[in-house]
C-alpha positions as CSV (number, residue, x, y, z in Angstrom):
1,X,0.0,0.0,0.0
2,X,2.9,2.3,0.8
3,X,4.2,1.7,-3.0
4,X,0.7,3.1,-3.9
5,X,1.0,5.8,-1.9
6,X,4.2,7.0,-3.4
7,X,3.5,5.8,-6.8
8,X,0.2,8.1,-7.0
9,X,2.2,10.9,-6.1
10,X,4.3,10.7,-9.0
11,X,1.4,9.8,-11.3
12,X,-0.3,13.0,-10.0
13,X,2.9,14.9,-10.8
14,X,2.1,13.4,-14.6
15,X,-1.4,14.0,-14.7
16,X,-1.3,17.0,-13.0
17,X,-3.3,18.7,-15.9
18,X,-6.4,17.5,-14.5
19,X,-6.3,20.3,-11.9
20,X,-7.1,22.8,-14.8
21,X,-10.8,21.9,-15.7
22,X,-11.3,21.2,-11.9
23,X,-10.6,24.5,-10.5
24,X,-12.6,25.9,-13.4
25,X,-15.5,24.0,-12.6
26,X,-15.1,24.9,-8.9
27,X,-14.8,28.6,-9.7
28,X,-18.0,28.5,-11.8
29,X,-19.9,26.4,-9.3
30,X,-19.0,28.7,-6.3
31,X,-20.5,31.6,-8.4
32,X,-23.7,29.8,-9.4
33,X,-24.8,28.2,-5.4
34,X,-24.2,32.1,-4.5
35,X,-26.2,33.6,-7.4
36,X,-29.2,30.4,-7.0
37,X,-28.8,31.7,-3.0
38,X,-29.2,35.0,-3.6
39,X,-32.0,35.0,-6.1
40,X,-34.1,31.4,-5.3
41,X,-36.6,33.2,-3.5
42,X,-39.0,30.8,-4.3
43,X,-39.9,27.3,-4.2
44,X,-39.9,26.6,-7.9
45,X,-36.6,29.1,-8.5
46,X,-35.3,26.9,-5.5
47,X,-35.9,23.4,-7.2
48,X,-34.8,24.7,-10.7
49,X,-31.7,26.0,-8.9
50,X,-31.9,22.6,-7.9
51,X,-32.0,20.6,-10.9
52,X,-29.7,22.8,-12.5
53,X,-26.6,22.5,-10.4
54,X,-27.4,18.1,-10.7
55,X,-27.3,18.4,-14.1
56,X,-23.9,20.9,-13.7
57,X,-22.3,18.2,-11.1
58,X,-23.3,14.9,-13.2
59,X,-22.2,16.4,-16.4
60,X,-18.8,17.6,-14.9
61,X,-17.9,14.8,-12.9
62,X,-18.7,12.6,-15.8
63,X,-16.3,14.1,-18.1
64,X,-13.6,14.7,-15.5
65,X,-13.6,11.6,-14.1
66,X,-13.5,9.7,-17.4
67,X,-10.7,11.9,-18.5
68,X,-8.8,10.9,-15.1
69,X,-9.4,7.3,-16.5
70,X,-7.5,8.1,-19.7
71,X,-5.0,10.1,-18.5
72,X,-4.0,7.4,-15.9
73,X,-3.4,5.4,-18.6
74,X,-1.9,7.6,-21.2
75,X,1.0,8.3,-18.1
76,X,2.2,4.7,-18.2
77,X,2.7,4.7,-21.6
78,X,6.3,6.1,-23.1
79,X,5.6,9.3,-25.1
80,X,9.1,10.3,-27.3
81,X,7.8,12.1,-30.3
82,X,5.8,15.3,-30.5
83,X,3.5,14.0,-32.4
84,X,2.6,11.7,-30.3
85,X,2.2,13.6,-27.2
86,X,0.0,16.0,-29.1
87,X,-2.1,13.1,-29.9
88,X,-2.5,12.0,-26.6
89,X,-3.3,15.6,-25.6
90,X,-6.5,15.2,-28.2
91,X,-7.2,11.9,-27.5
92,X,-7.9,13.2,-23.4
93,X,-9.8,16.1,-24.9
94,X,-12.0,13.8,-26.8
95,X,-12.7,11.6,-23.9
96,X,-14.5,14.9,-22.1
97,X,-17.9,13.9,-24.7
98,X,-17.1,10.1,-24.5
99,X,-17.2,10.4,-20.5
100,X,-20.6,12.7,-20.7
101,X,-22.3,10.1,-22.8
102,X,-20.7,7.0,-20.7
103,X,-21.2,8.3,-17.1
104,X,-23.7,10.9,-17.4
105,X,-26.5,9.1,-16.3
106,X,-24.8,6.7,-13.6
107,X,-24.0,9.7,-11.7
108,X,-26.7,11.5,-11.6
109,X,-27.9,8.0,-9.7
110,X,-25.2,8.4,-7.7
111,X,-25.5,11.6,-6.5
112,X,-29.2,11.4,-6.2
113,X,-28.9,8.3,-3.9
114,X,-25.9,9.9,-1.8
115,X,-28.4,12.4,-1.0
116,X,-30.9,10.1,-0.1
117,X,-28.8,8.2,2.0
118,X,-27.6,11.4,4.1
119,X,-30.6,12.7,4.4
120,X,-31.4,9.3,5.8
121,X,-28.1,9.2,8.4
122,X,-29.7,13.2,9.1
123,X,-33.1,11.3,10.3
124,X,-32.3,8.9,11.6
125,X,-29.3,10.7,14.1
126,X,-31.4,13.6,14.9
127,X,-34.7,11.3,15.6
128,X,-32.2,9.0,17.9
129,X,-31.1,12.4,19.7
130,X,-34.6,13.7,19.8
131,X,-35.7,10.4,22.0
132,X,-32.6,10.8,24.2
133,X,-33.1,15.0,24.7
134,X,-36.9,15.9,23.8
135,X,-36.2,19.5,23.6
136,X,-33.4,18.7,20.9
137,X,-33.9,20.5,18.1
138,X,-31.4,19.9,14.6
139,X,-32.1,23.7,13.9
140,X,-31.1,24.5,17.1
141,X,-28.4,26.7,16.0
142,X,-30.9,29.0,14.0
143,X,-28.7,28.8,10.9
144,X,-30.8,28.9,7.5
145,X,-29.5,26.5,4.3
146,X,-27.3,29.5,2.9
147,X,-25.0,30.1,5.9
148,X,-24.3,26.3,6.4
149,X,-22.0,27.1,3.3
150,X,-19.4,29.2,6.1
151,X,-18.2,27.3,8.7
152,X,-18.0,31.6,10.5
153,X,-21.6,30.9,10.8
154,X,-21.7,27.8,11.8
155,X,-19.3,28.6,14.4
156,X,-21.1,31.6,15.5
157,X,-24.6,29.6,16.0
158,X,-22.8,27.2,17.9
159,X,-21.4,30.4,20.6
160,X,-25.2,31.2,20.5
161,X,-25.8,27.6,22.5
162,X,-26.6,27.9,26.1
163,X,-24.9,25.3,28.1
164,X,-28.5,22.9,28.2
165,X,-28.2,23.1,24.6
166,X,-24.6,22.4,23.6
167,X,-24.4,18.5,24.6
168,X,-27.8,17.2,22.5
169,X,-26.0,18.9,19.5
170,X,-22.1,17.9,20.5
171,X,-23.2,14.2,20.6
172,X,-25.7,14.8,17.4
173,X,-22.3,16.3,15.9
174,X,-20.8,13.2,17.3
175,X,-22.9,10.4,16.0
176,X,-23.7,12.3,12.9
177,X,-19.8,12.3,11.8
178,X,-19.3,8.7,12.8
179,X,-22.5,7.7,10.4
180,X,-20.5,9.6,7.9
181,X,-17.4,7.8,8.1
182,X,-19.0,4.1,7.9
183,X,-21.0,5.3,4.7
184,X,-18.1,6.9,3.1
185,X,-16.0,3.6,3.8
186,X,-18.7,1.5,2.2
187,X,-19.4,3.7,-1.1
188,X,-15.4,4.5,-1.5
189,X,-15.3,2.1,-4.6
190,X,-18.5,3.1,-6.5
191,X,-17.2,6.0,-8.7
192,X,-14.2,3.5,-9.8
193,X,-16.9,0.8,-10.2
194,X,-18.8,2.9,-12.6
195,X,-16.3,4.9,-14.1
196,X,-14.1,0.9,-14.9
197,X,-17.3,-0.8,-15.6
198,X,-19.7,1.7,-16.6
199,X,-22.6,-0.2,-14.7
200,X,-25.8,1.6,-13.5
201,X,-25.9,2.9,-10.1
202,X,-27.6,0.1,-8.4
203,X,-25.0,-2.4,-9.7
204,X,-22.3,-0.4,-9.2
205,X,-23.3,0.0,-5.6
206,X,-23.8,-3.7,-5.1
207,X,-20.5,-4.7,-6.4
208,X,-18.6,-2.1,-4.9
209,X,-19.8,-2.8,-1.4
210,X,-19.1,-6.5,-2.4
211,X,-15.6,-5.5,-3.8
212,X,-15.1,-3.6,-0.2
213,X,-14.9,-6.4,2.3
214,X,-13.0,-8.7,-0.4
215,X,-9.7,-6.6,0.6
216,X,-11.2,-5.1,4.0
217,X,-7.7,-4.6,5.2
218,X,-6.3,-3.1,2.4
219,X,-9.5,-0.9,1.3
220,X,-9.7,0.2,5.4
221,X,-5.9,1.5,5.4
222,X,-6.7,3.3,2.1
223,X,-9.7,5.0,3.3
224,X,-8.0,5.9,6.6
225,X,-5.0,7.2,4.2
226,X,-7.8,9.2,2.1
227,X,-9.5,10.5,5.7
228,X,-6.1,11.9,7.4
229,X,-5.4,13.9,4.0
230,X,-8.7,15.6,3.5
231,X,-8.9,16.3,7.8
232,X,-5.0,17.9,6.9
233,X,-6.5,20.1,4.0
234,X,-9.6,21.0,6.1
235,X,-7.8,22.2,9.0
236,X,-5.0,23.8,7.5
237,X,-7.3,25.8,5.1
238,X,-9.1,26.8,8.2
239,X,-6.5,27.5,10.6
240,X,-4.9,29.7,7.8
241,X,-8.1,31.4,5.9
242,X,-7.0,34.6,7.8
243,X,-3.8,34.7,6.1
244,X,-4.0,35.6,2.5
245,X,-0.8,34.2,1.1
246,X,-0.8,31.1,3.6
247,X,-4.5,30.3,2.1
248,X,-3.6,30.7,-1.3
249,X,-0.5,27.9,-0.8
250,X,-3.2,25.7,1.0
251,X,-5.5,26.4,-1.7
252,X,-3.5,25.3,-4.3
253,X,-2.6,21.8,-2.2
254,X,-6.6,21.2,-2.0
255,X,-6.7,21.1,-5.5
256,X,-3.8,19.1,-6.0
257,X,-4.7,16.3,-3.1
258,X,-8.6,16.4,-4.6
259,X,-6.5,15.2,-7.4
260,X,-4.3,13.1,-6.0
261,X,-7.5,11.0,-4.3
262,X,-9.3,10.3,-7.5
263,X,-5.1,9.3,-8.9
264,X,-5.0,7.2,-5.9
265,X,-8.3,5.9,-6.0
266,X,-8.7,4.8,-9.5
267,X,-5.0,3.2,-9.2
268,X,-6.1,1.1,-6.3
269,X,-9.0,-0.3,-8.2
270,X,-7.0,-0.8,-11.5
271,X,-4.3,-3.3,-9.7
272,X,-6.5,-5.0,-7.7
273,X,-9.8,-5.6,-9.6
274,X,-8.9,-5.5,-13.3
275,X,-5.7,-7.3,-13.4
């Protein structure tokens, strides 16, 4: 696993030009949630807002993540003519429309389920929380949908808590992360599943989980791997938001590491299920 580890970074290093259409898409979504915030006023602006930034997500996610495909393996081939570098350079342009009309509809599954299932974990934490402090309340800290986007507001609800409050949502907190974690660890293989296989959702699912527990040791010490690395971005980029030049350096390693997983990821799966 360590071999992986080190090997990813180096294929990263080679691939790194898959940073470029992610921080586009980034920038552009950023601007669109704040615009749909802003102006969804209403419940039908609200669900068109809606439907609209699925469609952006699926169609995105299935070119990029197709292209990652292709460009893993264009880096472990030996490139010494021009020529042919510039036709590998088309070739991963070309596989942006292949990936939209391979993935497209996959992951809007996926997507659409991963929201169900949260909201489910959401439920079913806050209902078990509600039976343990009745006066528990999951909008307790009086934050509406558009400031959950900050974690300054979600820190400032949170100083708002008076000291009956604070424990119902500490251990909702608590249980709610945890619930996270196990349904991370058990969908960690069901992009590469669809993006290798190009199965439905609902397959893909199935034989990911199933795929899962065939190396549970190895699969657990790559999610733990995958886990330290985005809690090290997360931290860092908050500790050092105040800092304008620090948070530009931390910046620029969140888009590289965002790369890095999917490298890493997809690399995993490729040695150890399709060889």
């Amino acid at each position: 696993m360590f071999k992986l580890f080190k090997n990813s970074f180096n294929t990263t290093n080679d691939c790194i030009i898959l940073a470029t259409p992610l921080i586009i898409f980034m920038s552009i979504l950023g601007w669109f949630c704040k615009f749909t915030m802003n102006g969804a006023d209403t419940v039908p602006k609200i669900i068109l807002g809606g439907i609209t930034l699925l469609i952006m997500a699926s169609g995105f996610l299935s070119a990029w993540l197709y292209m990652c495909k292709k460009t893993i393996q264009l880096s472990k081939k030996i490139v010494i003519f021009d020529s042919d570098r510039a036709k590998s350079f088309g070739t991963l342009i070309l596989s942006l429309s292949k990936g939209i009309g391979r993935l497209f509809l996959p992951l809007i599954g996926v997507i659409g389920i991963y929201i169900i299932l949260f909201g489910i974990l959401f439920f079913i934490t806050g209902f078990i929380i509600s039976n343990i402090y009745p006066s528990f309340d999951p909008e307790i800290l009086g934050l509406h949908i558009d400031q959950l986007v900050t974690s300054n507001e979600i820190l400032k609800g949170v100083n708002k808590l008076t000291v009956d409050e604070f424990p119902p949502f500490l251990y909702w907190y608590i249980i709610t992360i945890i619930g996270s974690f196990i349904l991370n660890f058990i969908t960690m293989l069901w992009i590469p599943e669809i993006v290798y296989n190009e199965k439905n959702a609902f397959k893909a699912l199935f034989y990911s989980i199933k795929k899962n527990f065939q190396n549970l040791p190895q699969t657990l010490i790559l999610y733990l791997y995958i886990t330290f690395l985005i809690t090290f971005v997360t931290v860092s980029s908050a500790v050092l938001m105040f800092n304008p030049f620090l948070y530009f350096i931390v910046l620029i390693l969140y888009y590289y590491f965002l790369v890095y997983i999917v490298v890493l990821l997809f690399s995993y799966y490729e040695q150890t299920f399709t060889k």
